[in-house]
VOVO-784922 format. One record per residue (C-alpha): x, y, z; residue number from 1. Coordinates in nm, 2 decimals, decimal comma. Each point is the difference from the previous one (the first is absolute). Layout:
<r px="X" py="Y" pz="Z" nr="NUM"/>
...
//
This chain:
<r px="-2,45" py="-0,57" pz="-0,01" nr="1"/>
<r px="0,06" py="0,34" pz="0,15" nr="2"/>
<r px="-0,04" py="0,33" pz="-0,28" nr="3"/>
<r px="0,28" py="0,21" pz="0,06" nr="4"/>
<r px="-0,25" py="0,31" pz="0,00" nr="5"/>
<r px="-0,13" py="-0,17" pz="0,35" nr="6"/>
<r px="0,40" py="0,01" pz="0,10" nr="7"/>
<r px="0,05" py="0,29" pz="0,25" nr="8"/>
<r px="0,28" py="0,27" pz="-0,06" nr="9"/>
<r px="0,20" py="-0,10" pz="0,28" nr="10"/>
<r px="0,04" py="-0,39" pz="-0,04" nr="11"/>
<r px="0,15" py="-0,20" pz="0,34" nr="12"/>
<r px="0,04" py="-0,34" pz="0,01" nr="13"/>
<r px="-0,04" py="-0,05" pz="-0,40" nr="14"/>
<r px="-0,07" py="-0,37" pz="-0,06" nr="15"/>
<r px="0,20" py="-0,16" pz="-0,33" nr="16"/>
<r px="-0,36" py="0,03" pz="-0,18" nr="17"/>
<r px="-0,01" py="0,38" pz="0,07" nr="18"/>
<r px="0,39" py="0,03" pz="-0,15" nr="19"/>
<r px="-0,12" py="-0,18" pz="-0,33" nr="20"/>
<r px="-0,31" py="0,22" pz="-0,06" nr="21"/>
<r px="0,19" py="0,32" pz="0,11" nr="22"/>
<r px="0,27" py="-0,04" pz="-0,20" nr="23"/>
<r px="-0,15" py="-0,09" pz="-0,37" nr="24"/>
<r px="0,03" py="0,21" pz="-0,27" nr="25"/>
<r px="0,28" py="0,28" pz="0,00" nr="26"/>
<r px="0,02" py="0,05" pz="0,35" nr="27"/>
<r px="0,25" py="0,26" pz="0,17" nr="28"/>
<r px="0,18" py="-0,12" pz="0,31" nr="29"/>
<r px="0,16" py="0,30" pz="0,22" nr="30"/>
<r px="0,20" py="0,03" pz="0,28" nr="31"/>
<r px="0,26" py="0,21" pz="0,17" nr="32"/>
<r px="0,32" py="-0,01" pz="0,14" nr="33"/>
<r px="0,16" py="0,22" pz="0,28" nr="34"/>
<r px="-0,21" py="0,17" pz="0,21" nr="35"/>
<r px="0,17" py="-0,02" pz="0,31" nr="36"/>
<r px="0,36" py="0,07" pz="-0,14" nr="37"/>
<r px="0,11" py="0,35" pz="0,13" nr="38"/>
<r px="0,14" py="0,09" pz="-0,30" nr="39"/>
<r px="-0,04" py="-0,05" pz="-0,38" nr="40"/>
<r px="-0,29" py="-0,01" pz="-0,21" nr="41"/>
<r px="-0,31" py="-0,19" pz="0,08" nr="42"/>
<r px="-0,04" py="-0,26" pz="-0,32" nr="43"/>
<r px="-0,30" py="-0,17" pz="-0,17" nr="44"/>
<r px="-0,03" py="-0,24" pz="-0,26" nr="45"/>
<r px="-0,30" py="-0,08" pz="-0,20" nr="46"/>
<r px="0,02" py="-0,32" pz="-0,23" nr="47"/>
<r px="-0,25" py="-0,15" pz="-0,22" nr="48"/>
<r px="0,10" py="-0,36" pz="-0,05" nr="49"/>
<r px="-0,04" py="-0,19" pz="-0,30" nr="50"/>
<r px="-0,21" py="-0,31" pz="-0,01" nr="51"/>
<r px="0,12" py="-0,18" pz="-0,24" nr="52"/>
<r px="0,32" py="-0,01" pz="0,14" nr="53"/>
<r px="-0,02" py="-0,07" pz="0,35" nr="54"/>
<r px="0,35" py="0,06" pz="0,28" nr="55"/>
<r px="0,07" py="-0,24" pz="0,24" nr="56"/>
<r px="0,09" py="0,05" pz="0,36" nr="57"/>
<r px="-0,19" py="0,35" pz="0,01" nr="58"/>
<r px="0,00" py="0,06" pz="0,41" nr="59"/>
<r px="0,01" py="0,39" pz="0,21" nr="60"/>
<r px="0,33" py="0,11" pz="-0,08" nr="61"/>
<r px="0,11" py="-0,01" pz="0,38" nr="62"/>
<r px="-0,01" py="-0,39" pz="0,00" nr="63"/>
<r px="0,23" py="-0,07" pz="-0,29" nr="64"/>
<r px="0,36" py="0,03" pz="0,00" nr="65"/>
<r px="0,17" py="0,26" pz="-0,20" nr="66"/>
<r px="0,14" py="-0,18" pz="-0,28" nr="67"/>
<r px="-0,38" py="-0,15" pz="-0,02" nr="68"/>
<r px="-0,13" py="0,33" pz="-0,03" nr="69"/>
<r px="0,24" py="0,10" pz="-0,23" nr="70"/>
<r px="-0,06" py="-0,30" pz="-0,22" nr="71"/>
<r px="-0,41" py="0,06" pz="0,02" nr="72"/>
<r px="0,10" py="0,37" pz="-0,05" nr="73"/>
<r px="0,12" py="-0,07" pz="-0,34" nr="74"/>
<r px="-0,28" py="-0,29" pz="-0,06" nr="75"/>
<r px="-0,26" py="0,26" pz="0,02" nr="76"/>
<r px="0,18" py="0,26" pz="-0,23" nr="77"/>
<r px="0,03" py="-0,23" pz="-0,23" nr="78"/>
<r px="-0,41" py="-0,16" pz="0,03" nr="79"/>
<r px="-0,21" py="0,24" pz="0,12" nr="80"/>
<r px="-0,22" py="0,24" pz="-0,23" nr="81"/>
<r px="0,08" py="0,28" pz="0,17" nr="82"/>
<r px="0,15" py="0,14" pz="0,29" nr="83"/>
<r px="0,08" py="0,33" pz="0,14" nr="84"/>
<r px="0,15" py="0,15" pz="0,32" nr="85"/>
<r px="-0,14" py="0,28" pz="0,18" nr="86"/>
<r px="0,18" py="0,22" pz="0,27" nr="87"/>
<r px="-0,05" py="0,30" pz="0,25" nr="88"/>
<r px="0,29" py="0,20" pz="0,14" nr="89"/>
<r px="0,15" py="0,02" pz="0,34" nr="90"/>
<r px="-0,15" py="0,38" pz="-0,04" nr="91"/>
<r px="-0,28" py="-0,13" pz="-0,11" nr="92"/>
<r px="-0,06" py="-0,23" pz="0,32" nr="93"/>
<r px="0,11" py="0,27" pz="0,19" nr="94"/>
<r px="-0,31" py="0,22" pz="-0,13" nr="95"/>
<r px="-0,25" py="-0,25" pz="-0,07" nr="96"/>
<r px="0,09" py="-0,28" pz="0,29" nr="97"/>
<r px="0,11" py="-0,32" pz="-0,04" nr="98"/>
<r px="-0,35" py="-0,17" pz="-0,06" nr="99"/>
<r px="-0,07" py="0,25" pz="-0,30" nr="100"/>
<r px="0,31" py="0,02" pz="-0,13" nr="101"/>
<r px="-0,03" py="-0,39" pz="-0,08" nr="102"/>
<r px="-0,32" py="0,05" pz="-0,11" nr="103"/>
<r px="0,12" py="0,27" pz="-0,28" nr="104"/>
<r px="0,29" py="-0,21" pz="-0,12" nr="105"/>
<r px="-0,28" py="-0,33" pz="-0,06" nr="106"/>
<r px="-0,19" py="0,28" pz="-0,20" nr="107"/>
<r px="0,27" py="0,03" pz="-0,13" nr="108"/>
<r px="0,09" py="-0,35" pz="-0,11" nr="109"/>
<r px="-0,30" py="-0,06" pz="-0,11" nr="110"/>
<r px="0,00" py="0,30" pz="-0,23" nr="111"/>
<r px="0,27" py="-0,07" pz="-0,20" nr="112"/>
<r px="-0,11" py="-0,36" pz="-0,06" nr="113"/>
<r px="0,01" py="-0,04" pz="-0,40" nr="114"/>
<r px="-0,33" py="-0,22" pz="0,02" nr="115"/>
<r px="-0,29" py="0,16" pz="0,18" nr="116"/>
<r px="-0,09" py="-0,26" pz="0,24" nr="117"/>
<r px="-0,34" py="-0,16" pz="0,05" nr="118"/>
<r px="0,05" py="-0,02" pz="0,39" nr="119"/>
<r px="0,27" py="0,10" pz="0,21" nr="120"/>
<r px="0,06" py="-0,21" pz="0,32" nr="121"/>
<r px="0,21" py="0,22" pz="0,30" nr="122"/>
<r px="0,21" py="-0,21" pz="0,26" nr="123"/>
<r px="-0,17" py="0,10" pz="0,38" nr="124"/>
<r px="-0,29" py="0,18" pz="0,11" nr="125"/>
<r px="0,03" py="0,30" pz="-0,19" nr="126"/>
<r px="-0,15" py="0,09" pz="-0,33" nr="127"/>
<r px="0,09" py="0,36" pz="-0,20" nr="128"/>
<r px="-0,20" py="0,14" pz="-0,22" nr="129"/>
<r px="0,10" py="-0,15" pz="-0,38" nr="130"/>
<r px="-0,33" py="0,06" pz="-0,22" nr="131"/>
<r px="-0,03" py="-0,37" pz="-0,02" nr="132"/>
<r px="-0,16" py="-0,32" pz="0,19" nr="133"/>
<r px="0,29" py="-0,05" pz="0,30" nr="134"/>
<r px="-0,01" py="-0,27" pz="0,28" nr="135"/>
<r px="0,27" py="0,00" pz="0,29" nr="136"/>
<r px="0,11" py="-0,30" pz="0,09" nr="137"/>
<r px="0,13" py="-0,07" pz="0,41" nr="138"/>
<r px="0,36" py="-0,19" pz="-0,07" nr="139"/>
<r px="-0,09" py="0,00" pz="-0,36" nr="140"/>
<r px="0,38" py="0,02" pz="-0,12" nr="141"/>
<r px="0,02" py="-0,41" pz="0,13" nr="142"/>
<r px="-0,38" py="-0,05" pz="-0,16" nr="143"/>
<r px="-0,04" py="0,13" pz="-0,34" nr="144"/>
<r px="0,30" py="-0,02" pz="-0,27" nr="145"/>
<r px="-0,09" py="0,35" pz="-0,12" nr="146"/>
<r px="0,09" py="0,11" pz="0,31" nr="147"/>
<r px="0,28" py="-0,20" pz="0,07" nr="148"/>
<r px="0,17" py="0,16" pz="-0,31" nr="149"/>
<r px="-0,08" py="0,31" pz="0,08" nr="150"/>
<r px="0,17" py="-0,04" pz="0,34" nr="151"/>
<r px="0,27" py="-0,21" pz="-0,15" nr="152"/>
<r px="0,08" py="0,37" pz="-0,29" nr="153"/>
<r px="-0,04" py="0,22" pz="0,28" nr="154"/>
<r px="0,27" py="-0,20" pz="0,27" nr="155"/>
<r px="0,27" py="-0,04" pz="-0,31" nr="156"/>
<r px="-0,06" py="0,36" pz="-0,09" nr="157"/>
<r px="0,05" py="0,16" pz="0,34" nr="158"/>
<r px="0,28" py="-0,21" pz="0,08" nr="159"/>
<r px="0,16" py="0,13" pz="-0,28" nr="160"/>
<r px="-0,02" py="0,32" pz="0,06" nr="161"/>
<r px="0,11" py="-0,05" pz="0,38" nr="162"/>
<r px="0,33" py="-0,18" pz="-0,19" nr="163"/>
<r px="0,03" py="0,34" pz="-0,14" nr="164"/>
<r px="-0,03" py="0,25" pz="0,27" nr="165"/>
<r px="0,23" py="-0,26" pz="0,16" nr="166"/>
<r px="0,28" py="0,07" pz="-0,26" nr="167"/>
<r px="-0,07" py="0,38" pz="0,07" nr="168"/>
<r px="-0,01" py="-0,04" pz="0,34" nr="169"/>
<r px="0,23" py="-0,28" pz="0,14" nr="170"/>
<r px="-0,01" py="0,10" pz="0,35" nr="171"/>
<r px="-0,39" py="-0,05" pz="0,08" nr="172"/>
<r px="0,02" py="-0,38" pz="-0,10" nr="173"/>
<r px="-0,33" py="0,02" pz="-0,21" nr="174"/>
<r px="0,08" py="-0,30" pz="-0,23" nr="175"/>
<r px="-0,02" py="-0,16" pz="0,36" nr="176"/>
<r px="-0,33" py="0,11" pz="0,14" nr="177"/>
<r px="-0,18" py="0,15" pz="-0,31" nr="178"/>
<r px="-0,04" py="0,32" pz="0,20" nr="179"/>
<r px="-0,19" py="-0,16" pz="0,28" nr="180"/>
<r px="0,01" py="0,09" pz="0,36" nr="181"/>
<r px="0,25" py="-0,16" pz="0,10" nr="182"/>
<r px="0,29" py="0,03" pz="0,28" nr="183"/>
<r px="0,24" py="0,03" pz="-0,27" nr="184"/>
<r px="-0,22" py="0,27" pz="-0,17" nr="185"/>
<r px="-0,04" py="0,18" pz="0,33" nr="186"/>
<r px="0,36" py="-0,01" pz="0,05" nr="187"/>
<r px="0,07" py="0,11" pz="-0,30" nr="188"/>
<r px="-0,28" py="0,31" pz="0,08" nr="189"/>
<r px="0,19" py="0,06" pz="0,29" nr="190"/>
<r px="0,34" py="0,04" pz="-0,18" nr="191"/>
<r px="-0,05" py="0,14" pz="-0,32" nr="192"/>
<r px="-0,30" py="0,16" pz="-0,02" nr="193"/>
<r px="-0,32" py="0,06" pz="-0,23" nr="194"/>
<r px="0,06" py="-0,03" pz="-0,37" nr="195"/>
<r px="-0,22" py="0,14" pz="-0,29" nr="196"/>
<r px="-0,16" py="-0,32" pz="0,00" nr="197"/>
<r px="-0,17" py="-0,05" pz="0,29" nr="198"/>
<r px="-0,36" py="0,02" pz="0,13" nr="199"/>
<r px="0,03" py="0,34" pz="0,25" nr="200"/>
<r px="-0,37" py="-0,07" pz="0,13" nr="201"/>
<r px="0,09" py="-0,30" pz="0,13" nr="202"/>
<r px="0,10" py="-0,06" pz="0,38" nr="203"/>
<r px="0,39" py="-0,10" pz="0,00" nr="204"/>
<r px="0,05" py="0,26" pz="-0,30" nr="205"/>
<r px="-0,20" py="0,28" pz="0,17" nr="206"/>
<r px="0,21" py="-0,07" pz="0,33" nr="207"/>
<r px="0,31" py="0,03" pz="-0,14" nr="208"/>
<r px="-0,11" py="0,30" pz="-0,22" nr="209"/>
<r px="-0,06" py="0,18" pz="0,35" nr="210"/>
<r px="0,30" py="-0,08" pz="0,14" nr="211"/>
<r px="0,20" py="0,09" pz="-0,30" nr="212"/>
<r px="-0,15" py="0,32" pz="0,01" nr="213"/>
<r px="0,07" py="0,06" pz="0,38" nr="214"/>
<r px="0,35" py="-0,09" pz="-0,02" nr="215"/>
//
């Protein structure tokens, strides 16, 4: 039986043994949602499931259909002991870079987590600095439930609040494409501009910054 102090901090290939001793006890799950978007905020989740009441069908958020999601969404409110949702700003990722920025808002999740977890398990290769025994998991959002509901809070979440910059902004199609990089969002770039929202240190935005300002 493998201790989980002999369990590295960056854990590929986990084996169904290594899920069950990682994930005893009040255990934290985190992951994020949208770092490649080019606008909007970058979202975490942190969730700390309840054992005694267990949520079928947990799975990485981007497998599942929406009204899946949505249902699990609410499963998890409902069930789980705690969970929080962490975030950093586009001006934020703008200052910091993507890959800190996301590390900030999973500090963040995990901070204001109403139960100070025993161990906090991160989706990826990447592990910030929380004050308490972390693992990161590679493709740990389809591995470990923790993790799955943390990606599942922090896909629902964002969403959401791309449904709302949609209502604001009708024109860039974001309830489409979530704010990713796509030909519509380009087009959209091209014809209307940069809003408020959007990341300015990253390429297509910083393009069209420049060419707004030469024009």
């Amino acid at each position: 039986m493998t201790s989980i102090n002999a369990l590295p901090v960056v854990i590929k290939n986990i084996t169904p043994e290594q899920v069950a001793i990682i994930s005893h006890g009040q255990v934290a799950g985190v992951d994020e949602v949208g770092r490649g978007p080019l606008v909007g905020d970058v979202v975490t989740a942190a969730v700390i499931l309840d054992p005694s009441k267990p949520i079928v069908g947990l799975n990485d958020s981007k497998k599942l259909s929406e009204k899946r999601r949505n249902a699990l969404y609410q499963q998890i409110m409902d069930n789980a002991l705690s969970v929080s949702v962490g975030r950093a700003s586009p001006a934020e990722i703008d200052e910091l870079n993507i890959l800190h920025a996301t590390m900030l808002a999973m500090q963040r999740a995990v901070a204001g987590l109403s139960i100070l977890p025993e161990r906090v398990l991160v989706d990826g290769n990447r592990v910030p600095e929380f004050g308490i025994a972390s693992h990161a998991i590679i493709k740990g959002d389809g591995l470990v439930a923790a993790i799955s509901a943390a990606s599942i809070i922090a896909k629902v979440t964002r969403d959401a609040e791309m449904d709302t910059l949609d209502s604001q902004y009708p024109q860039y199609g974001f309830a489409k494409h979530k704010g990713y990089p796509t030909k519509a969002h380009f087009e959209a770039l091209a014809l209307y501009g940069v809003l408020p929202e959007h990341r300015k240190s990253f390429k297509p935005v910083a393009e069209r910054i420049l060419l707004q300002d030469t024009l």
